[in-house]
KOLVEX-598610 format. One record per residue: residue number from 1; z, x, y of N, C-alpha, C in turn. Coordinates in steps of 0.1 Angstrom, whole numbers. Layout:
nr,n.zz,n.xx,n.yy,ca.zz,ca.xx,ca.yy,c.zz,c.xx,c.yy
NUM,Z,X,Y,Z,X,Y,Z,X,Y .
...
This chain:
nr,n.zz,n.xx,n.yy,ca.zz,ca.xx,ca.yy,c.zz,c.xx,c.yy
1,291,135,-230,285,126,-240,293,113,-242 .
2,308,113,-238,314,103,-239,308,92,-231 .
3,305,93,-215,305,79,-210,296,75,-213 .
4,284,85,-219,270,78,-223,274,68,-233 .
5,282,78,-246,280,66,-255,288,56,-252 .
6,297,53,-239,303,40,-244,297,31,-234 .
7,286,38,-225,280,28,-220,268,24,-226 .
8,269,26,-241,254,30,-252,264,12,-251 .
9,272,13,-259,283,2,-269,284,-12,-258 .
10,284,-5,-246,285,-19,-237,274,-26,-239 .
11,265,-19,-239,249,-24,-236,242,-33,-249 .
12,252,-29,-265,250,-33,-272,254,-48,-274 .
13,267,-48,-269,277,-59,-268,270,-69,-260 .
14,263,-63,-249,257,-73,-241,249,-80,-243 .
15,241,-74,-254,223,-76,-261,232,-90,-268 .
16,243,-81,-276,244,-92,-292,249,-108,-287 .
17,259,-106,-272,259,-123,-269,244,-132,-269 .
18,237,-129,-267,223,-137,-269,213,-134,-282 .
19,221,-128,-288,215,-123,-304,207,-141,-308 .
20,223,-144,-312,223,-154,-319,230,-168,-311 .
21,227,-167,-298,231,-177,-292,226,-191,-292 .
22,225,-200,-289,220,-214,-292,215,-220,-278 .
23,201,-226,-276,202,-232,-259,211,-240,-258 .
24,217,-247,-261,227,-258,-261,240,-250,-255 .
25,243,-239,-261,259,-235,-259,255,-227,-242 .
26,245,-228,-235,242,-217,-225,239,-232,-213 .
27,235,-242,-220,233,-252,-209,243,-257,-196 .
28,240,-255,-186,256,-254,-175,256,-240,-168 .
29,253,-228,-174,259,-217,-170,242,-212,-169 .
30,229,-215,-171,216,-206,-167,216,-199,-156 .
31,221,-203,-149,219,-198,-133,227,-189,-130 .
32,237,-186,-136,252,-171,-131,241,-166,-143 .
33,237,-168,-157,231,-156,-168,220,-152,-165 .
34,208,-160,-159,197,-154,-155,200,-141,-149 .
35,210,-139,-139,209,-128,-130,214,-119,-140 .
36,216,-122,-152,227,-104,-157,209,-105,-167 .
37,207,-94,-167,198,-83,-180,193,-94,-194 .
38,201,-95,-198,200,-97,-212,198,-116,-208 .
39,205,-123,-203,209,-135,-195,192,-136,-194 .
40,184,-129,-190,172,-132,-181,165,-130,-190 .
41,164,-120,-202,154,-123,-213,153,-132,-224 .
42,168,-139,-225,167,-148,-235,163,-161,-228 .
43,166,-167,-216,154,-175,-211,142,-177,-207 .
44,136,-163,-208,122,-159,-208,113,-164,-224 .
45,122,-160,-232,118,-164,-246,117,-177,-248 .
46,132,-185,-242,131,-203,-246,116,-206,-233 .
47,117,-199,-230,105,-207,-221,91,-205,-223 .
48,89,-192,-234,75,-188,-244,77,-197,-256 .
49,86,-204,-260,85,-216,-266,81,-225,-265 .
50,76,-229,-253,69,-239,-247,71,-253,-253 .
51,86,-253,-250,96,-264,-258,93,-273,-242 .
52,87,-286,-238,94,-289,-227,108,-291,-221 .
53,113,-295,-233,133,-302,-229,142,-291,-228 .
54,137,-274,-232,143,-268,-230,132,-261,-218 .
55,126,-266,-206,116,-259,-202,124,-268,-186 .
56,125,-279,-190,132,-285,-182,141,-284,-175 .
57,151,-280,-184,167,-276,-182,169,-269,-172 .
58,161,-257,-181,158,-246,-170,156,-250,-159 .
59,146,-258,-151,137,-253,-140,153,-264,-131 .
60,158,-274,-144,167,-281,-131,180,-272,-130 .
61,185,-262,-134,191,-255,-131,192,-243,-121 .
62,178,-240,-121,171,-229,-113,167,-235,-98 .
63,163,-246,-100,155,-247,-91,164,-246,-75 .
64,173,-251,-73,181,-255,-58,183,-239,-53 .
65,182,-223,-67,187,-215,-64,176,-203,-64 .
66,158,-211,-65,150,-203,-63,148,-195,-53 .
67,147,-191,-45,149,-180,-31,154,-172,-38 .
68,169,-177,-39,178,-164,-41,175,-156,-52 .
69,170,-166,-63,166,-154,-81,151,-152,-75 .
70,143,-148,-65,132,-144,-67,133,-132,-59 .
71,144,-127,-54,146,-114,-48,159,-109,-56 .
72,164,-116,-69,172,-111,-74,169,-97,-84 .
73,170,-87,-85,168,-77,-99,162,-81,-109 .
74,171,-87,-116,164,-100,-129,163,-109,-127 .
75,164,-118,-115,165,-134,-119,148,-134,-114 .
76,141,-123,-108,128,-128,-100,118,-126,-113 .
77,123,-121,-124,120,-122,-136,114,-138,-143 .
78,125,-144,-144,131,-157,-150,118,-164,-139 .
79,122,-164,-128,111,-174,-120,97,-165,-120 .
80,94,-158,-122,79,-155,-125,73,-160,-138 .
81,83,-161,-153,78,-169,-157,79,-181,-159 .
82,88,-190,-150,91,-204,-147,79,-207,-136 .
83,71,-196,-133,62,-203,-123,47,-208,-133 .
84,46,-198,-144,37,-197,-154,37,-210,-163 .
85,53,-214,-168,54,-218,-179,53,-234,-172 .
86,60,-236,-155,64,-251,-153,49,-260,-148 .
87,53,-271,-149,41,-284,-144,35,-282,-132 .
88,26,-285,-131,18,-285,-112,31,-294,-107 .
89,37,-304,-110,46,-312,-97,57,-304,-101 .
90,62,-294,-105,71,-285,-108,67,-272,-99 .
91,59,-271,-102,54,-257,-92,52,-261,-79 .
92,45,-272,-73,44,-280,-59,59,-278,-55 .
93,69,-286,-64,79,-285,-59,88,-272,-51 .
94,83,-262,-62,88,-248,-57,84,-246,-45 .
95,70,-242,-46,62,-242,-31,71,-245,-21 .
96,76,-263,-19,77,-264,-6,92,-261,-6 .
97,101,-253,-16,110,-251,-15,113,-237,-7 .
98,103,-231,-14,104,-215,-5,95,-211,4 .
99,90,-224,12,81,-225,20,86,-213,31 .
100,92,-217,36,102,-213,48,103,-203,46 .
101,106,-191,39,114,-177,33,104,-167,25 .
102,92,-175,24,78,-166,21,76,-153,27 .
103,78,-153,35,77,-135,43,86,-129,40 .
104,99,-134,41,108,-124,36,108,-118,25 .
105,105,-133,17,103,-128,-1,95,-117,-3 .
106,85,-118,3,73,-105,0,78,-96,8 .
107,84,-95,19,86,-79,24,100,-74,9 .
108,101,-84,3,112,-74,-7,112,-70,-20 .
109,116,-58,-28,114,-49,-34,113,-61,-50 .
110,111,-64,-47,117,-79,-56,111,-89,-57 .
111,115,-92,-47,105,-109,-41,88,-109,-42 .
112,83,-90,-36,66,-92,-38,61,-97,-56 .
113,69,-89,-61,64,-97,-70,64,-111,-79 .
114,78,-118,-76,80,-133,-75,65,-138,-69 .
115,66,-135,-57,50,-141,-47,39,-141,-50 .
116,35,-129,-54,23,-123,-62,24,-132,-72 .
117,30,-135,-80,29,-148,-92,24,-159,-89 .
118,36,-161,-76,34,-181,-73,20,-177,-69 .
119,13,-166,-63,4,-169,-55,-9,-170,-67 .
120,-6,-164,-79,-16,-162,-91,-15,-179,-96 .
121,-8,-184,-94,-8,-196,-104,-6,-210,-94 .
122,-13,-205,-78,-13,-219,-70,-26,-227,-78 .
123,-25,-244,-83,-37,-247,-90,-38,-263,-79 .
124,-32,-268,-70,-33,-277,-62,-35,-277,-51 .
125,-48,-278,-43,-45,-276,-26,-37,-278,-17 .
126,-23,-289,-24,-13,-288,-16,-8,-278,-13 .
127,-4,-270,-26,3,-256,-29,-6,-245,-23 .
128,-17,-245,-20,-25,-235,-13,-23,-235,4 .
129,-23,-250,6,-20,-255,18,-9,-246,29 .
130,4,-253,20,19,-250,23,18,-232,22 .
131,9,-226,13,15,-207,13,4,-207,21 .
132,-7,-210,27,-16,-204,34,-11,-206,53 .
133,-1,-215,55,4,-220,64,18,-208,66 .
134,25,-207,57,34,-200,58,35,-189,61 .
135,18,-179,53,18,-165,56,10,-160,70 .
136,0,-167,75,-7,-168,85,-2,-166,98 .
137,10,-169,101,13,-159,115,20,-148,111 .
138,21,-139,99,29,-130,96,18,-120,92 .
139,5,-123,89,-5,-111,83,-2,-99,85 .
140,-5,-94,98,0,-82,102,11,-77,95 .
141,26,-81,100,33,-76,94,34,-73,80 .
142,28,-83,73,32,-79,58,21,-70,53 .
143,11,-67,61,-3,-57,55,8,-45,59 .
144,14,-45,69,16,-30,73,35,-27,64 .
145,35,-36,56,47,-34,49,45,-28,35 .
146,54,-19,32,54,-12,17,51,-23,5 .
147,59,-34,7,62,-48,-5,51,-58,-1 .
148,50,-61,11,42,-73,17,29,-72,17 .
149,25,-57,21,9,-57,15,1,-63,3 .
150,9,-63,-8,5,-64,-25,3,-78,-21 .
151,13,-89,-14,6,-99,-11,-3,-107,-11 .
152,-12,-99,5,-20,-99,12,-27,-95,2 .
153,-31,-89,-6,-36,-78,-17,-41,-99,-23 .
154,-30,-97,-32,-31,-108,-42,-40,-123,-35 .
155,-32,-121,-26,-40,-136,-16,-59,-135,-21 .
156,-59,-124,-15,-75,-118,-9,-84,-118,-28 .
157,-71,-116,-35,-76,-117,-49,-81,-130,-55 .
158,-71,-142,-52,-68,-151,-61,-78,-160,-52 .
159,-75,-164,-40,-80,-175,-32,-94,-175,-29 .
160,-96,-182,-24,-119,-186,-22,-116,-185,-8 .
161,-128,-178,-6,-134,-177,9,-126,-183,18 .
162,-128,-199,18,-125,-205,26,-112,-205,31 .
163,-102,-204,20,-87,-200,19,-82,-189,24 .
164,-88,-182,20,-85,-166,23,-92,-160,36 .
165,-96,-169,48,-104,-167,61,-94,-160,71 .
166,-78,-168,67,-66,-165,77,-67,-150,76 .
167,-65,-143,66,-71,-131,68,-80,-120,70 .
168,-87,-125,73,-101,-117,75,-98,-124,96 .
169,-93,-132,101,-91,-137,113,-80,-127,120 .
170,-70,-125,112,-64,-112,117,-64,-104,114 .
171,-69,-97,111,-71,-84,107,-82,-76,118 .
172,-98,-86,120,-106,-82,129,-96,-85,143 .
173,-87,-97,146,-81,-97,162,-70,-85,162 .
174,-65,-77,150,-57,-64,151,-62,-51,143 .
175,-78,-56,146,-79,-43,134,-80,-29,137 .
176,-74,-24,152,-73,-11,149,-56,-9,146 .
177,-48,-17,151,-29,-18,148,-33,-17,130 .
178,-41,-25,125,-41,-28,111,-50,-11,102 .
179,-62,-5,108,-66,3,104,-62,20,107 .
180,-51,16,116,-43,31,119,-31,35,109 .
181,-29,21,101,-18,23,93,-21,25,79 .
182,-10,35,74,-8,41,61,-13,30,52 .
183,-7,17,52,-15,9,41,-22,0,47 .
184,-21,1,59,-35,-14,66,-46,-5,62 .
185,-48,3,63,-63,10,59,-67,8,45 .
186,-60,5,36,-61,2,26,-59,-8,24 .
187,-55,-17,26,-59,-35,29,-74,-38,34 .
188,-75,-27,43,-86,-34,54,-96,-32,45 .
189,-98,-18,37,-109,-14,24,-111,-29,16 .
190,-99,-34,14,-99,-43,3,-102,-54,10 .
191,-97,-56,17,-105,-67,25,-121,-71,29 .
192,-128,-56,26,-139,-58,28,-148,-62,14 .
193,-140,-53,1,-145,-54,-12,-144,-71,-17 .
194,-134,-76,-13,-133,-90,-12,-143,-102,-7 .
195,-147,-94,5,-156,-103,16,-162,-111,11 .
196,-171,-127,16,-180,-126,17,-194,-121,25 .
197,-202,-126,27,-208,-118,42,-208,-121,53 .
198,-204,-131,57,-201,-135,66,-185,-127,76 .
199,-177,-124,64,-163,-118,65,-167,-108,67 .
200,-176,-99,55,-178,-84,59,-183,-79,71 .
201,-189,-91,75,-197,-89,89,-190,-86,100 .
202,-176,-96,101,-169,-96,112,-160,-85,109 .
203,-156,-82,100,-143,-68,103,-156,-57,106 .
204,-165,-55,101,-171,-41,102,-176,-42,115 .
205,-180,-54,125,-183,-53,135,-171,-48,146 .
206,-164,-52,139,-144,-44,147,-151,-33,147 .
207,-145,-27,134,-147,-14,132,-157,-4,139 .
208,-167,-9,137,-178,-4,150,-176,-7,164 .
209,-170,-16,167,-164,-15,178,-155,-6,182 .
210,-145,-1,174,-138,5,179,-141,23,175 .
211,-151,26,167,-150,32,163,-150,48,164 .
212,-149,47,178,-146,65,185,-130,64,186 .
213,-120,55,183,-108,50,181,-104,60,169 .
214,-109,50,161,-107,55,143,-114,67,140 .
215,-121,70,142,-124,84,138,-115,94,143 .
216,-108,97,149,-100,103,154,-85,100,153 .
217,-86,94,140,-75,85,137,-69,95,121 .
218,-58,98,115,-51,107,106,-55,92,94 .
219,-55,77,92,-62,68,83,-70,58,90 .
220,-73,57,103,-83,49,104,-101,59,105 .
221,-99,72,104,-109,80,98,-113,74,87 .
222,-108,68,77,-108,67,64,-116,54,64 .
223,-111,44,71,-120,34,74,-132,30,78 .
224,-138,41,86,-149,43,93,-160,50,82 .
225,-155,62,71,-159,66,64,-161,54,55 .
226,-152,43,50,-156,34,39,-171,25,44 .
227,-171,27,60,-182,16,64,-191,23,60 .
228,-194,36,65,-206,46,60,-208,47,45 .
229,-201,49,36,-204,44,21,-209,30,13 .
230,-206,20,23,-214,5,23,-226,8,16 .
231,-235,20,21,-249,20,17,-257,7,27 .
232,-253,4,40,-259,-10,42,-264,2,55 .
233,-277,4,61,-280,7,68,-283,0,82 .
234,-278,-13,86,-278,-24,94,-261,-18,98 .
235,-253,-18,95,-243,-12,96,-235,3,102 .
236,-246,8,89,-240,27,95,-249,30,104 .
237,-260,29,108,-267,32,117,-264,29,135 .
238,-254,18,134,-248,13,145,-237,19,150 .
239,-231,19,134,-215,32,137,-217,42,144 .
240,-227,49,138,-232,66,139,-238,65,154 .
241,-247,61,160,-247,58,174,-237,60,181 .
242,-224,53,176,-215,54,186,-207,67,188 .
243,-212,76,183,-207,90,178,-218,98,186 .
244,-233,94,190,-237,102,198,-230,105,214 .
245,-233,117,212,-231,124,233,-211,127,232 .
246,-208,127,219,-195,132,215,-193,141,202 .
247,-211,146,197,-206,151,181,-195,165,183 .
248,-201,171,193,-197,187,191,-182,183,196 .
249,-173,175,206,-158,172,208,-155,170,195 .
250,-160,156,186,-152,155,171,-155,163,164 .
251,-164,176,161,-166,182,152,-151,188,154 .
252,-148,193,162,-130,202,164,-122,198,163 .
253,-121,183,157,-111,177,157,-106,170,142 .
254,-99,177,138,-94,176,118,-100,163,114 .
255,-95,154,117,-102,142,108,-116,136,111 .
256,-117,138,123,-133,132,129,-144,143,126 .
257,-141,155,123,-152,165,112,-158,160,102 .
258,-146,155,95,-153,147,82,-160,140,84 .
259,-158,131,91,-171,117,97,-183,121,101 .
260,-179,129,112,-195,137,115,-204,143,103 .
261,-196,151,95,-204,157,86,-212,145,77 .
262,-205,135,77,-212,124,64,-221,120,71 .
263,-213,119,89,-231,111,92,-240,114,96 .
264,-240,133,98,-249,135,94,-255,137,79 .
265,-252,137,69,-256,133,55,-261,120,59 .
266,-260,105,60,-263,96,55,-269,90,65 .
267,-267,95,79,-278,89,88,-293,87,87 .
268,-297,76,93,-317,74,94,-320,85,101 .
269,-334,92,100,-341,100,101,-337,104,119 .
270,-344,91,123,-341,96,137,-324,100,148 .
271,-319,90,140,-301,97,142,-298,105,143 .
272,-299,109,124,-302,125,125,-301,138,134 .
273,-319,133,136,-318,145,145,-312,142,159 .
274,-309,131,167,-302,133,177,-288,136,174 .
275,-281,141,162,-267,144,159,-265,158,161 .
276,-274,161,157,-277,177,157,-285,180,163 .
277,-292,173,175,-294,181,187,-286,181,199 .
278,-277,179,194,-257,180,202,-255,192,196 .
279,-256,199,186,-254,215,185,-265,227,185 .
280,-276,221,189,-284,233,191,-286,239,207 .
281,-270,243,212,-269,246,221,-263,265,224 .
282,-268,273,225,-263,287,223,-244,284,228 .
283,-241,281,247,-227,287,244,-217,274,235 .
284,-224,260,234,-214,252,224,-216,251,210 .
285,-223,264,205,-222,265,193,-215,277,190 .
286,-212,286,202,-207,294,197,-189,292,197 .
287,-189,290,202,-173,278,200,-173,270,184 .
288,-182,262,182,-185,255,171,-184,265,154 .
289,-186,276,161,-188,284,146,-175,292,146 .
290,-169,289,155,-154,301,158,-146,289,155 .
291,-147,274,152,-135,264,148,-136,262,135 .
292,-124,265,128,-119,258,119,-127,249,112 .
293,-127,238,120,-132,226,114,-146,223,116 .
294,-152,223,130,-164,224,133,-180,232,128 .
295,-174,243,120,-181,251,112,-185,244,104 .
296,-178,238,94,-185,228,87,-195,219,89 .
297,-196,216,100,-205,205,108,-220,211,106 .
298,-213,223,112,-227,232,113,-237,237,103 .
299,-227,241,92,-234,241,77,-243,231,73 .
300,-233,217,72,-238,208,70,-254,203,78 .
301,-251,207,93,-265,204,98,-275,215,94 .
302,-276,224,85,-282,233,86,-286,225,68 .
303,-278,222,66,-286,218,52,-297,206,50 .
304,-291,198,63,-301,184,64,-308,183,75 .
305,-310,192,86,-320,192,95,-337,191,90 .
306,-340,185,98,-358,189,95,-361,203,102 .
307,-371,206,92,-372,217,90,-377,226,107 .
308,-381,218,120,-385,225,130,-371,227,137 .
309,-364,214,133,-348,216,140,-341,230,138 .
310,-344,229,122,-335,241,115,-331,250,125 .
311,-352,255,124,-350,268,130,-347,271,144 .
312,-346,262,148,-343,262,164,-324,264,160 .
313,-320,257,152,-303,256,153,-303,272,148 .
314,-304,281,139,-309,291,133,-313,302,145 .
315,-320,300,153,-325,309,162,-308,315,171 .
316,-304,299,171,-294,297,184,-278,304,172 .
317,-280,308,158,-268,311,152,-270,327,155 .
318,-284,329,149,-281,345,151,-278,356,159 .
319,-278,352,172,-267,365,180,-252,361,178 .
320,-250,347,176,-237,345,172,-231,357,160 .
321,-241,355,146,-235,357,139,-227,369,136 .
322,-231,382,142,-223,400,146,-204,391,148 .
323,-204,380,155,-187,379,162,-178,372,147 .
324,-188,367,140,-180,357,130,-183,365,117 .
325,-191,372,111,-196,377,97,-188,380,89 .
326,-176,382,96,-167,387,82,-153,376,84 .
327,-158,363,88,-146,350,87,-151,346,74 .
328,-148,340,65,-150,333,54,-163,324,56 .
329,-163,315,63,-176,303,66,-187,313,72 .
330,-181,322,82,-192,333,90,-200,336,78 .
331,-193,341,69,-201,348,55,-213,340,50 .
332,-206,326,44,-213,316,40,-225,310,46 .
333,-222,311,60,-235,307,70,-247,322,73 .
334,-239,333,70,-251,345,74,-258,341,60 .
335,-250,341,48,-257,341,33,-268,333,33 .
336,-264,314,37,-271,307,34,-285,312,43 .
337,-284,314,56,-295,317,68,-309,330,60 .
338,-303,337,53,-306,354,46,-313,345,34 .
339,-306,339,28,-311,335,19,-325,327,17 .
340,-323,315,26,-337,309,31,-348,320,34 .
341,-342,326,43,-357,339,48,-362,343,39 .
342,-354,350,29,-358,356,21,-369,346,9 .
343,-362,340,7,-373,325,-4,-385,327,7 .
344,-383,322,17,-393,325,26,-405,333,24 .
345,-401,343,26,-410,360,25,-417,361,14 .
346,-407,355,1,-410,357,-9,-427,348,-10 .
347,-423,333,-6,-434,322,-8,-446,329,-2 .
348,-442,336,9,-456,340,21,-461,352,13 .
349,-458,359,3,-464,374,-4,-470,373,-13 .
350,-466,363,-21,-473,360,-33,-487,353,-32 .
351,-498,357,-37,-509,349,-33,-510,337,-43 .
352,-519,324,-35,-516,313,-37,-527,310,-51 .
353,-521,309,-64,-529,300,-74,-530,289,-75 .
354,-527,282,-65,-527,268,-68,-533,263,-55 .
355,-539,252,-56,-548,242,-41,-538,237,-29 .
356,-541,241,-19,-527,239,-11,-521,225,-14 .
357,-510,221,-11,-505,208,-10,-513,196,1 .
358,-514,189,-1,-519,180,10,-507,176,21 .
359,-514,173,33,-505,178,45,-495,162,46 .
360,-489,159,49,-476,150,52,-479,138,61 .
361,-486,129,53,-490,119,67,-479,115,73 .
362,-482,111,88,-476,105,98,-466,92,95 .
363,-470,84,83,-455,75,79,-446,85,76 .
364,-450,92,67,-440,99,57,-427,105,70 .
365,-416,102,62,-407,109,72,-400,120,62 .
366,-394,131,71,-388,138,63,-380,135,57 .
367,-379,140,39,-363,142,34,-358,155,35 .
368,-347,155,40,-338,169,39,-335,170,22 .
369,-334,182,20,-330,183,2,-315,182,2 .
370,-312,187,-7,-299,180,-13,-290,190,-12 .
371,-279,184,-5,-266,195,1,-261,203,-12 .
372,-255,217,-10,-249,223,-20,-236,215,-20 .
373,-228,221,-27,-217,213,-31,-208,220,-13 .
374,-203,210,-9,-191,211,1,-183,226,-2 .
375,-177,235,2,-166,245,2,-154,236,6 .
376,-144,243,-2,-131,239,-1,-125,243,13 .
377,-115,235,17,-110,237,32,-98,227,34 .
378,-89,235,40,-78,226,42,-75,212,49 .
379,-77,204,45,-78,188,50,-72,181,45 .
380,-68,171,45,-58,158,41,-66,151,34 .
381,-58,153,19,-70,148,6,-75,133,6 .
382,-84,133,4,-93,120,3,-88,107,-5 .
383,-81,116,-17,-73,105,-28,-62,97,-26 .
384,-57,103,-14,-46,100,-5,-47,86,2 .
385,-56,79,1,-60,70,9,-63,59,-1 .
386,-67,61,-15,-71,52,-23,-58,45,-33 .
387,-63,31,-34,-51,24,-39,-52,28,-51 .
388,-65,31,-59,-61,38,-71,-51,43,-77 .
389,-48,58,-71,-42,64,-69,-25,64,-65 .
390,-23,51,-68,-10,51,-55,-1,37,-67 .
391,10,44,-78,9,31,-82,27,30,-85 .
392,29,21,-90,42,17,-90,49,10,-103 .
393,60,7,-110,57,-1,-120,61,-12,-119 .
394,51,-21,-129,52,-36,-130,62,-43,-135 .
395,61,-56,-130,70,-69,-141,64,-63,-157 .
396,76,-64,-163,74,-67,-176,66,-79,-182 .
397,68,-87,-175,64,-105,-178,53,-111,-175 .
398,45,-99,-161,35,-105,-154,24,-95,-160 .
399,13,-103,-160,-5,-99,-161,-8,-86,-147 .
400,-12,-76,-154,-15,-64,-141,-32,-66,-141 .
401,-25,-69,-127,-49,-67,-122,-50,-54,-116 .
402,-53,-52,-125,-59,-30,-121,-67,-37,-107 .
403,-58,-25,-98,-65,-18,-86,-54,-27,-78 .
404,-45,-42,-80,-42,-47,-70,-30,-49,-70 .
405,-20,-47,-83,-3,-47,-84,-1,-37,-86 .
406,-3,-24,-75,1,-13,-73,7,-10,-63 .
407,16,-3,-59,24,0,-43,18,13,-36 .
408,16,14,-26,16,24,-19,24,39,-20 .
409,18,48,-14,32,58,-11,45,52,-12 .
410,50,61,-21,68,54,-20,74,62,-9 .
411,81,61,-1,85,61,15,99,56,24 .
412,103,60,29,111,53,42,98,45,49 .
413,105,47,61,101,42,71,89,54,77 .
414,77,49,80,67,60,85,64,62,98 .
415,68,71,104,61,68,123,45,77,121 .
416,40,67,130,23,68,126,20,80,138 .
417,9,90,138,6,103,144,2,96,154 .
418,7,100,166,-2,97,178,-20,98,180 .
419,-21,90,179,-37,94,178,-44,104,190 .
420,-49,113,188,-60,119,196,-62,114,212 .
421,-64,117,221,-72,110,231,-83,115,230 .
422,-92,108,239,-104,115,245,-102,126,257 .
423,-92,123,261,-91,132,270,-81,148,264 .
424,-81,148,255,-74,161,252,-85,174,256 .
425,-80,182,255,-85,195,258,-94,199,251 .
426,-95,198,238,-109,205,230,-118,190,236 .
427,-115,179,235,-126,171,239,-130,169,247 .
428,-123,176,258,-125,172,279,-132,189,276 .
429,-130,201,270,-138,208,275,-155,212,269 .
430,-156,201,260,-172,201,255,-175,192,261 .
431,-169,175,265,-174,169,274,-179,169,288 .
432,-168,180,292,-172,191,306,-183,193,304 .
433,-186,202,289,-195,213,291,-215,206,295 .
């Protein structure tokens, strides 16, 4: 208890020099006090005074040694709100002072949020100029950095279209380096939420480009999945194509399951059924119902098939089912199959009180009904991927924009999972098949 309390007494000592201190008696020495604790909040205060002559002082004290206090502990404090409090030719000036040193500032634990400021309160296209010049051959790097992304984040926040183009320009010429990574996939999301249409157009046309890449990807899965939730069917209909004459290879493969299963959920009618006429095959279904992961696929196509498909996929489960009936999903899939029949038998015994239905004209397309809820299964959680979810704490001093001055996984250094080939073995031997 001793060293606590006398480092209680130090801390008090420290507070009370700026109790009752005077700007006058501190003028000369701002620049060694900013960096100590207490040094950095009593100039934060003269500068919520919105005194100019003591607003002044400051910035000419500060200013030849900005770099250094925006990666300092506290001093990046002091200049976040010297970026708020000072004049456009005061802030311009800043700009072209830490023109040079911009990247670094943001890759540091410190600096992102100095940057994140300047970049909240650029109000002159010079100042837009000079940071949009500075960060633009670095994109990449600072999306795929723990500090540097928030950035890129804020950039994509603050700036108009036209400003904010440099990135939407790299990201589609690196977007699978950018959508393989722990937080480029989560840039790239935000990059799209950002867009205008013209932007949305070009990354998602990446993304479909590449998109037998990323699906098979441990986070660019994730990316491919956000295209499919667009709700834009000019879009997912293009993706999901590129997934036919390969469903039953990705159904076996942990992350590319998931995708399949959505697109079969969210595909147009006729996709659809060419998705799942990739599994109404007797010996590659029977493989399909003995995987892990693939099972699921199969459920899922059993819930949204049209109804002639069904029973063809149905026909091709039941000799299967004697080898799996007592695996967990085996269960699930004899129930669900038992179950239908039965509703079935039931509809066909009971005599009919009512006028038949009228028969289904030729526009009409089928709707499949509405999936039961998913079964739980071991996979790499969904929330894991969302910036939501993922947060850090703020400047005391600065305005928080929910969803965008948040950090990532906190982490070392990450080496990213080798991705999948196409040539591996579960997918060279349904490709064989």
């Amino acid at each position: 208890m001793i060293p606590n309390r006398r480092f209680s007494e130090q801390q008090q000592q420290s507070d009370s020099r700026f109790m009752f201190a005077q700007f006058d008696d501190v003028v000369g020495q701002i620049y060694p006090l900013c960096k100590d604790q207490y040094g950095c909040r009593f100039f934060q205060r003269k500068l919520e005074e919105r005194q100019e002559a003591q607003r002044d002082v400051i910035f000419k004290e500060v200013f030849p040694h900005f770099v250094e206090l925006m990666t300092d502990p506290f001093g990046n404090y002091l200049c976040q709100k010297l970026l708020e409090y000072c004049t456009d030719t005061q802030r311009t000036m800043i700009v072209e002072q830490v023109a040079k040193d911009m990247v670094s500032i943001s890759l540091n634990m410190h600096g992102t949020r100095a940057m994140q400021k300047l970049i909240e309160f650029l109000t002159l296209p010079q100042q837009i100029t000079l940071v949009v010049g500075a960060l633009t051959p670095h994109v990449v790097t600072l999306i795929k950095d723990l500090n540097g992304n928030h950035v890129i984040q804020r950039c994509l926040h603050r700036l108009s279209t036209d400003d904010k183009q440099f990135i939407y320009d790299a990201v589609s010429q690196f977007c699978v380096e950018v959508a393989t990574h722990r937080h480029g996939c989560c840039v790239l999301q935000r990059c799209i939420d950002f867009s205008a249409d013209h932007q949305k157009t070009q990354l998602v046309v990446e993304v479909i480009r590449h998109g037998l890449t990323l699906v098979l990807d441990p986070y660019g899965n994730y990316v491919v999945q956000y295209v499919l939730d667009l709700g834009d069917a000019m879009f997912s209909d293009r993706l999901i194509r590129q997934f036919i004459g390969h469903v039953a290879a990705l159904s076996v493969q942990k992350f590319s399951s998931n995708v399949i299963e959505k697109c079969i959920r969210v595909a147009e009618t006729d996709t659809r059924r060419h998705l799942i006429e990739e599994l109404v095959d007797k010996p590659r279904l029977e493989k399909l119902l003995h995987d892990s992961y693939a099972n699921y696929v199969v459920q899922t196509a059993l819930d949204y098939a049209e109804p002639s498909q069904r029973e063809k996929l149905v026909e091709c489960i039941r000799p299967i089912l004697p080898s799996v009936r007592h695996t967990p999903y085996g269960k699930r899939i004899h129930s669900k199959i038992n179950r239908d029949q039965q509703q079935l038998q039931q509809h066909q015994s009971q005599p009919s009180q009512t006028q038949p239905a009228a028969p289904m004209q030729p526009s009409q397309s089928y709707q499949p009904p509405p999936s039961p809820q998913a079964p739980e299964r071991q996979r790499m959680p969904q929330r894991a991927m969302t910036m939501n979810t993922l947060s850090a704490p703020l400047s005391s001093t600065s305005k928080v924009f929910a969803g965008y001055d948040v950090h990532p996984l906190i982490g070392g250094d990450f080496s990213i999972p080798t991705v999948p080939s196409f040539q591996s073995s579960a997918f060279t031997a349904f490709q064989n098949h």
